[in-house]
N, CA, C and O atoms as a GROMACS GRO file, in nm:
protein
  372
    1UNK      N    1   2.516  -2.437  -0.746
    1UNK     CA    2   2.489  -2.455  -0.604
    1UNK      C    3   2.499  -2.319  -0.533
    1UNK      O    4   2.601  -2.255  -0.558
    2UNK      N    5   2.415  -2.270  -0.455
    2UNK     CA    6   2.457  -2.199  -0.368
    2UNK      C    7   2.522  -2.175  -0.255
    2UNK      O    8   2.515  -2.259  -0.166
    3UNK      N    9   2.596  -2.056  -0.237
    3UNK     CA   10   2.689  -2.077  -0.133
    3UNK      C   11   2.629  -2.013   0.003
    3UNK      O   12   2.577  -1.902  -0.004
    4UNK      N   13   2.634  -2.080   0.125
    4UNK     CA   14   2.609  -2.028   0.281
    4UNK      C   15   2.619  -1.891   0.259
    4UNK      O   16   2.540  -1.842   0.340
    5UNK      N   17   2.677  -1.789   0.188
    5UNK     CA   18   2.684  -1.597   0.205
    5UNK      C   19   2.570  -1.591   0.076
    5UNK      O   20   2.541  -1.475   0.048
    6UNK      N   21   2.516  -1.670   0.012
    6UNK     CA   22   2.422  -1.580  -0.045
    6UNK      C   23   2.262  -1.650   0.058
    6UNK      O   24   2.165  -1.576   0.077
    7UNK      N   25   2.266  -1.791   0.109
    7UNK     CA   26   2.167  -1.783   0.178
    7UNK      C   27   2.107  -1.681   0.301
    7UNK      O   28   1.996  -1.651   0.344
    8UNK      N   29   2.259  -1.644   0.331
    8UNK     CA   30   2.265  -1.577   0.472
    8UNK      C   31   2.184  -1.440   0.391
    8UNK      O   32   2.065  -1.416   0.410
    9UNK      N   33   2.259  -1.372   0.314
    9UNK     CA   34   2.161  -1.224   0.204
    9UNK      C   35   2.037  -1.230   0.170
    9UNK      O   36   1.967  -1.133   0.199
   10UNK      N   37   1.988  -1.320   0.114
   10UNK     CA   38   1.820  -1.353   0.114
   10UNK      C   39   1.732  -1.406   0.226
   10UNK      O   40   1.609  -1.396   0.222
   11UNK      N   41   1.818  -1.478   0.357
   11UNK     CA   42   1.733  -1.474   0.469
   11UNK      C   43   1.715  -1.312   0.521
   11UNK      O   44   1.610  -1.256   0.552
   12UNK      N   45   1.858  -1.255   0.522
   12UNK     CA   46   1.841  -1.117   0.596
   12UNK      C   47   1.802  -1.020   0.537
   12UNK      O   48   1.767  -0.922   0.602
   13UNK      N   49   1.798  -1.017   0.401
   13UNK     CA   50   1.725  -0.978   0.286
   13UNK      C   51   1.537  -0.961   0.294
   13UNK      O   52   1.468  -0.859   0.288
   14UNK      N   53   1.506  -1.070   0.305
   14UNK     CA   54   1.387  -1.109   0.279
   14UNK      C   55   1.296  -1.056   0.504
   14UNK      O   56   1.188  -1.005   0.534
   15UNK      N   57   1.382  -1.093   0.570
   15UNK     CA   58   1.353  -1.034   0.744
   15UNK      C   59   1.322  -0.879   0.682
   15UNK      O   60   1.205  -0.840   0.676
   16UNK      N   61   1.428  -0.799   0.641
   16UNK     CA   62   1.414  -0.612   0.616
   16UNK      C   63   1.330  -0.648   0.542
   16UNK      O   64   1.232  -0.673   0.612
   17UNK      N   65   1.307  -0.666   0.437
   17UNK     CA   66   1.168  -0.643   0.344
   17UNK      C   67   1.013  -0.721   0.446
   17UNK      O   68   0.894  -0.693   0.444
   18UNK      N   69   1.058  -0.780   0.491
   18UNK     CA   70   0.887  -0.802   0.571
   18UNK      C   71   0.847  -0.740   0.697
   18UNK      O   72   0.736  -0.718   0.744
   19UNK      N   73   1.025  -0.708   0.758
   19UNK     CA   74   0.985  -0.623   0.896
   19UNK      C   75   0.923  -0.475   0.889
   19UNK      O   76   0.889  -0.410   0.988
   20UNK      N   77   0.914  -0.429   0.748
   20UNK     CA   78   0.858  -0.275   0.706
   20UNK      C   79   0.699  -0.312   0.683
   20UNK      O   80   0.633  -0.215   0.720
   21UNK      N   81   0.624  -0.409   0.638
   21UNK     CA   82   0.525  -0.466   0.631
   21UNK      C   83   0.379  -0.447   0.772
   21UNK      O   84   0.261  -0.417   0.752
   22UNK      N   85   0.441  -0.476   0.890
   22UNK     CA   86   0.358  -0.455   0.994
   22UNK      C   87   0.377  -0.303   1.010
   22UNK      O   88   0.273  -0.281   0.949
   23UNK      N   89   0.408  -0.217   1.031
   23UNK     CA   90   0.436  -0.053   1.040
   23UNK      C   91   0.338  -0.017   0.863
   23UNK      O   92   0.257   0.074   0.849
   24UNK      N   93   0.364  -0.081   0.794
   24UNK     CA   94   0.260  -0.007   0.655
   24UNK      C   95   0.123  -0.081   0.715
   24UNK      O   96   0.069   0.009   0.780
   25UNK      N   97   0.057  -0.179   0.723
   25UNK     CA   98  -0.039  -0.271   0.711
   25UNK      C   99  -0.087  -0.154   0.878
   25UNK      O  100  -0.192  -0.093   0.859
   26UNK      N  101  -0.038  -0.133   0.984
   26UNK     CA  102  -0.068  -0.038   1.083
   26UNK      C  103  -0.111   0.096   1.076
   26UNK      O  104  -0.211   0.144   1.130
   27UNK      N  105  -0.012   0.161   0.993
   27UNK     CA  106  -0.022   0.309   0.945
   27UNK      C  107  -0.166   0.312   0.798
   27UNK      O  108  -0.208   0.415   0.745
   28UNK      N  109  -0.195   0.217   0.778
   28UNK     CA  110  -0.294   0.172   0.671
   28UNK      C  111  -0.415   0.166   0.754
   28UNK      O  112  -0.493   0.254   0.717
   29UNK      N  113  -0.454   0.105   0.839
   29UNK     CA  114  -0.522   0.077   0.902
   29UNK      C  115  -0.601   0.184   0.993
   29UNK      O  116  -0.722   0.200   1.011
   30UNK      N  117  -0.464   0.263   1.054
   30UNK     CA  118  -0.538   0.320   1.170
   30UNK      C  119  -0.506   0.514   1.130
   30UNK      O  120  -0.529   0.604   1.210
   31UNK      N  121  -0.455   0.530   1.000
   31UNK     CA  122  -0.399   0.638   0.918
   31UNK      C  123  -0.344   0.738   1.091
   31UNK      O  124  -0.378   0.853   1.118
   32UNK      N  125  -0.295   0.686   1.140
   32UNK     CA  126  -0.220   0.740   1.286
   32UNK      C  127  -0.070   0.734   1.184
   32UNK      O  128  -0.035   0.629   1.129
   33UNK      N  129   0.007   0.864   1.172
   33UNK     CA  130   0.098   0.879   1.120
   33UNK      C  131   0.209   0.995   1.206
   33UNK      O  132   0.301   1.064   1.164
   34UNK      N  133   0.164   0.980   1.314
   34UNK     CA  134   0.190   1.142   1.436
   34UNK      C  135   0.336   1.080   1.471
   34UNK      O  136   0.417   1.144   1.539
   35UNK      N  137   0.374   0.909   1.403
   35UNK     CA  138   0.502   0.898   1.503
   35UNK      C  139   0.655   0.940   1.418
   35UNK      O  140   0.773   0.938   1.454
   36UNK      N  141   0.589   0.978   1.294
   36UNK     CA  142   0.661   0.937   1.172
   36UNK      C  143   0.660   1.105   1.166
   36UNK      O  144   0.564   1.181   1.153
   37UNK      N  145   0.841   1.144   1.184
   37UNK     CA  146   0.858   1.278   1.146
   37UNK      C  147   0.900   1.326   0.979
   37UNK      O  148   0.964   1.244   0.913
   38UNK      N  149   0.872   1.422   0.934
   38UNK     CA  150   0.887   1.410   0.792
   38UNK      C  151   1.048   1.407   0.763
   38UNK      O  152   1.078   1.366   0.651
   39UNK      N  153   1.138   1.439   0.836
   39UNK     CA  154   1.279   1.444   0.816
   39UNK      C  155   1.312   1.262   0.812
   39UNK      O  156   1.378   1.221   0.717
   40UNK      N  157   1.273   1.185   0.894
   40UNK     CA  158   1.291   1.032   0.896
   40UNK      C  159   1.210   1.002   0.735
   40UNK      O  160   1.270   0.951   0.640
   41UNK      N  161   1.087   1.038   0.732
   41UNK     CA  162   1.082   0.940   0.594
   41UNK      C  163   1.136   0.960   0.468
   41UNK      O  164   1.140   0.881   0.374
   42UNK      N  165   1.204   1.143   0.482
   42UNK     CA  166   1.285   1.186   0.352
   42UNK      C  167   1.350   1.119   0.338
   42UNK      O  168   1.338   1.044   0.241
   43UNK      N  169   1.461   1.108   0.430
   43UNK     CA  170   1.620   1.086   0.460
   43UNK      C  171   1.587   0.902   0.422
   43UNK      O  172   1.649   0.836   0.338
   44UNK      N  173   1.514   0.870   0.480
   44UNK     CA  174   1.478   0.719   0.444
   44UNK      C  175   1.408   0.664   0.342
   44UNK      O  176   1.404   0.542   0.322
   45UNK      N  177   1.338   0.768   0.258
   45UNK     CA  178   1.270   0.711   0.104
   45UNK      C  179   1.384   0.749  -0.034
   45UNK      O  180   1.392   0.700  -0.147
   46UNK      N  181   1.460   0.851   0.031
   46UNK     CA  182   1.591   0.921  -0.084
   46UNK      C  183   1.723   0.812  -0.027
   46UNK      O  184   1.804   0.783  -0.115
   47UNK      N  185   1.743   0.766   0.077
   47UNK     CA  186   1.830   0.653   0.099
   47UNK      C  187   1.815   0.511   0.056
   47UNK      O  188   1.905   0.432   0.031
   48UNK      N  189   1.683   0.492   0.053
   48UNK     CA  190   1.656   0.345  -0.008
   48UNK      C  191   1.671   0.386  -0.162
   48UNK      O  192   1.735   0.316  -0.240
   49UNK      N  193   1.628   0.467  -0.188
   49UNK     CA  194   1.615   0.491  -0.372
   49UNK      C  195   1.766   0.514  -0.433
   49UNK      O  196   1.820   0.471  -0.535
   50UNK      N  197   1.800   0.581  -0.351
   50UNK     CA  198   1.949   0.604  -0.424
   50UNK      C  199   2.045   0.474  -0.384
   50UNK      O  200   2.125   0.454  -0.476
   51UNK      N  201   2.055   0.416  -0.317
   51UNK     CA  202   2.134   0.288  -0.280
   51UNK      C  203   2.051   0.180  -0.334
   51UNK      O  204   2.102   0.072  -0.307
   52UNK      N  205   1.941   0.170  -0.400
   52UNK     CA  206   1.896   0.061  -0.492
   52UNK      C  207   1.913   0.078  -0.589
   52UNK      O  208   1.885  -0.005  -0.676
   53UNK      N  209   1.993   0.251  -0.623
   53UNK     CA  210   2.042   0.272  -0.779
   53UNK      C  211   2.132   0.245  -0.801
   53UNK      O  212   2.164   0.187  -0.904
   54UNK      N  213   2.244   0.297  -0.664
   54UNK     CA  214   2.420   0.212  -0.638
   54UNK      C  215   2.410   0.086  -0.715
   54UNK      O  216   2.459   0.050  -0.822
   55UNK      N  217   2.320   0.019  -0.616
   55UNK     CA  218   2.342  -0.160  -0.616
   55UNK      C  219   2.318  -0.224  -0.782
   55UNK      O  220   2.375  -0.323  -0.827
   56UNK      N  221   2.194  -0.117  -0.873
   56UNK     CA  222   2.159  -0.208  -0.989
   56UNK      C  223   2.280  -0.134  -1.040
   56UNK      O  224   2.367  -0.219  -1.052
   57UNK      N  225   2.319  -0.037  -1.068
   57UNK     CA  226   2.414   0.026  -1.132
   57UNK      C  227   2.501  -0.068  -1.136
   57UNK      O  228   2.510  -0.131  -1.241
   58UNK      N  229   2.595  -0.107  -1.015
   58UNK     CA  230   2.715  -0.188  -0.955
   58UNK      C  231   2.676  -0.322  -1.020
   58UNK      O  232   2.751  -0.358  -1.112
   59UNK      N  233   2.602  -0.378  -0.998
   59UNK     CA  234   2.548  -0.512  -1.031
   59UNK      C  235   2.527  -0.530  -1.208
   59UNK      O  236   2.529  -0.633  -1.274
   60UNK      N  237   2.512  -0.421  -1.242
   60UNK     CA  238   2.482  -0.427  -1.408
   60UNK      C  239   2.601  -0.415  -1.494
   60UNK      O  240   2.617  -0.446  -1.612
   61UNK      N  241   2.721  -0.335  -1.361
   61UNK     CA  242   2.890  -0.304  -1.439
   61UNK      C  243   2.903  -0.425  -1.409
   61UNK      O  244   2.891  -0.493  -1.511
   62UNK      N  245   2.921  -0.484  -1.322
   62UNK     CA  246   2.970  -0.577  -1.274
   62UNK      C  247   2.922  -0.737  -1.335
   62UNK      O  248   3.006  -0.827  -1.339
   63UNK      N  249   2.795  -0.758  -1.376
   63UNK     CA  250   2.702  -0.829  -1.454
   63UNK      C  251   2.703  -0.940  -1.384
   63UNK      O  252   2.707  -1.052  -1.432
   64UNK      N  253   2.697  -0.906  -1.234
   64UNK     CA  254   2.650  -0.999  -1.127
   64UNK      C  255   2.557  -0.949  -1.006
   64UNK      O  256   2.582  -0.862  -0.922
   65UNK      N  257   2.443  -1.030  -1.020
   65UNK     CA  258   2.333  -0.960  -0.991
   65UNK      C  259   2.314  -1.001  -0.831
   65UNK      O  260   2.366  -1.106  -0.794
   66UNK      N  261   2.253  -0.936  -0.753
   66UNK     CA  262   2.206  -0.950  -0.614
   66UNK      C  263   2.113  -0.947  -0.568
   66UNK      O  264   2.095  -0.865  -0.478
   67UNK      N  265   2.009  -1.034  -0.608
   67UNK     CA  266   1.901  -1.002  -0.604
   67UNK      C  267   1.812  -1.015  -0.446
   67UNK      O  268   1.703  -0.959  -0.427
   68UNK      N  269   1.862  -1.072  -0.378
   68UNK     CA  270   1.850  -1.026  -0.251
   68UNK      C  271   1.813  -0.895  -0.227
   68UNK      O  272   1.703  -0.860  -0.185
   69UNK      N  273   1.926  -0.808  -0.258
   69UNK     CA  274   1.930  -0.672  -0.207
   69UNK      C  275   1.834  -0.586  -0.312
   69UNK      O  276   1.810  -0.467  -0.288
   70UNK      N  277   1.770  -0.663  -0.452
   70UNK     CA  278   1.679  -0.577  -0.484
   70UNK      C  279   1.558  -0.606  -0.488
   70UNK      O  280   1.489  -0.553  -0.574
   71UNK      N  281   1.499  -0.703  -0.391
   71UNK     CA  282   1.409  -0.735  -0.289
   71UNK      C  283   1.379  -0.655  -0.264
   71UNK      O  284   1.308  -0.570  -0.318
   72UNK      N  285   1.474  -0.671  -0.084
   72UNK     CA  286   1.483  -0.571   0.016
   72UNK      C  287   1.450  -0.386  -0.062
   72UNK      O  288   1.340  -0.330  -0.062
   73UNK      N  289   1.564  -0.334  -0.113
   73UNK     CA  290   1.513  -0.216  -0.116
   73UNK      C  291   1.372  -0.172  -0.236
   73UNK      O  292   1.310  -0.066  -0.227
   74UNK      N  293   1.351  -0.263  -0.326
   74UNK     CA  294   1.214  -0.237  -0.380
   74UNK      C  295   1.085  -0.225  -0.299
   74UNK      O  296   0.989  -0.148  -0.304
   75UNK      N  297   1.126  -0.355  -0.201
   75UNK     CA  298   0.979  -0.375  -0.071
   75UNK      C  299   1.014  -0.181   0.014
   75UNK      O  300   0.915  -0.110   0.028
   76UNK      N  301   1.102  -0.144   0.043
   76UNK     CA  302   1.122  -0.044   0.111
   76UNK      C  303   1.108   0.092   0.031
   76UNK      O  304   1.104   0.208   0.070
   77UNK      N  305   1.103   0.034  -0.102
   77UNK     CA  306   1.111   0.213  -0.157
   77UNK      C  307   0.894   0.182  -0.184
   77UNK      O  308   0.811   0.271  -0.166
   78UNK      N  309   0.874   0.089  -0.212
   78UNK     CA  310   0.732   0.112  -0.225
   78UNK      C  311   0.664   0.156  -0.100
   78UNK      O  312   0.573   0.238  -0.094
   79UNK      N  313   0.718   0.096  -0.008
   79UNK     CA  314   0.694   0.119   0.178
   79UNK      C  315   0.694   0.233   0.189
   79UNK      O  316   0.580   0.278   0.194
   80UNK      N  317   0.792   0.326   0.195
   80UNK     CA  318   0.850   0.425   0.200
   80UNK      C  319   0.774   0.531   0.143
   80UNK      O  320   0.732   0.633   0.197
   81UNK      N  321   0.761   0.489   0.015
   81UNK     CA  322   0.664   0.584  -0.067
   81UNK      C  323   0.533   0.600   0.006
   81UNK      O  324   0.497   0.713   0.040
   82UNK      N  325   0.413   0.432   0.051
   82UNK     CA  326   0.314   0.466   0.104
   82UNK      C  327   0.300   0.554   0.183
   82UNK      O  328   0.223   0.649   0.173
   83UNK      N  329   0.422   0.518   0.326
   83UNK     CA  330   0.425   0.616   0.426
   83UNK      C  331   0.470   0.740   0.362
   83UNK      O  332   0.359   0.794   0.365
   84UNK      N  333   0.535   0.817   0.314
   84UNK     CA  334   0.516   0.950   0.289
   84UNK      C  335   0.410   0.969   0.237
   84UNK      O  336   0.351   1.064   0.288
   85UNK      N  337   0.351   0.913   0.149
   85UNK     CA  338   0.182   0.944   0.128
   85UNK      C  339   0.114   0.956   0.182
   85UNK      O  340   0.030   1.033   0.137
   86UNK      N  341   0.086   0.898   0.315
   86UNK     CA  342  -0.005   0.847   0.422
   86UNK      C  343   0.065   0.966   0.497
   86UNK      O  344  -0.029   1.034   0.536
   87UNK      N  345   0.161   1.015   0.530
   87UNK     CA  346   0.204   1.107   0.612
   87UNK      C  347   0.148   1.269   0.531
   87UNK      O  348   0.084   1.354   0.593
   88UNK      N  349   0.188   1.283   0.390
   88UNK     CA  350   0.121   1.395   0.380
   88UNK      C  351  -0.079   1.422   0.377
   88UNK      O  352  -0.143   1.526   0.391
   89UNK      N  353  -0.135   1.250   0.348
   89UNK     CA  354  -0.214   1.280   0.356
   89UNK      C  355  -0.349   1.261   0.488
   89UNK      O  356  -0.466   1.299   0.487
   90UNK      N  357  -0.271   1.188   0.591
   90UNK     CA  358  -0.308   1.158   0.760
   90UNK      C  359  -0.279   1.309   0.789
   90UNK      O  360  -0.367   1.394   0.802
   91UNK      N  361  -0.178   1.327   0.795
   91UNK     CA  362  -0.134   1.473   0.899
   91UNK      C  363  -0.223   1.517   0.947
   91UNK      O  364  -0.327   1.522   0.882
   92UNK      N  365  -0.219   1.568   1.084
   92UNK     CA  366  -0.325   1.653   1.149
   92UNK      C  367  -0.257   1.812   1.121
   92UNK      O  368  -0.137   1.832   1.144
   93UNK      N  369  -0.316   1.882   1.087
   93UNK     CA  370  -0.272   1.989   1.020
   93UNK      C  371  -0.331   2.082   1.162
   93UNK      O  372  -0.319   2.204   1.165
   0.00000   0.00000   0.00000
């Protein structure tokens, strides 16, 4: 059975992984990338990647898995990745 704290992790889980969705499907669309400074998507594509390494790491010592949280940061490191792509390759130079 599941317990009320893991529903609560995959509802709020699954909100962060779709709220990055309209900002890619936008920045896709209209390759307008002027809002997105390159220091925000470093700091934010090397933060999702390394804290989705914490979590499988932790989760694999631990041999209890969370899969909620490797949702969330997979949807964000692929996100993440587009937009720095789309940022080096939109840029108005």
């Amino acid at each position: 059975m599941t317990d009320s704290f893991e529903i609560i992790g995959w509802v709020g889980n699954l909100i962060l992984s779709i709220g990055v969705i309209p900002q890619v499907y936008k920045t896709f669309k209209t390759h307008d990338v002027s809002g997105f400074s390159w220091s925000f998507l470093l700091m934010w594509a090397f933060g999702v990647f390394f804290t989705f390494i914490y979590i499988v790491h932790g989760d694999i010592v631990k041999d209890e898995y969370q899969y909620p949280l490797w949702l969330n940061y997979l949807v964000n490191i692929f996100a993440t990745s587009y937009l720095v792509f789309a940022k080096f390759k939109y840029q108005k130079k």
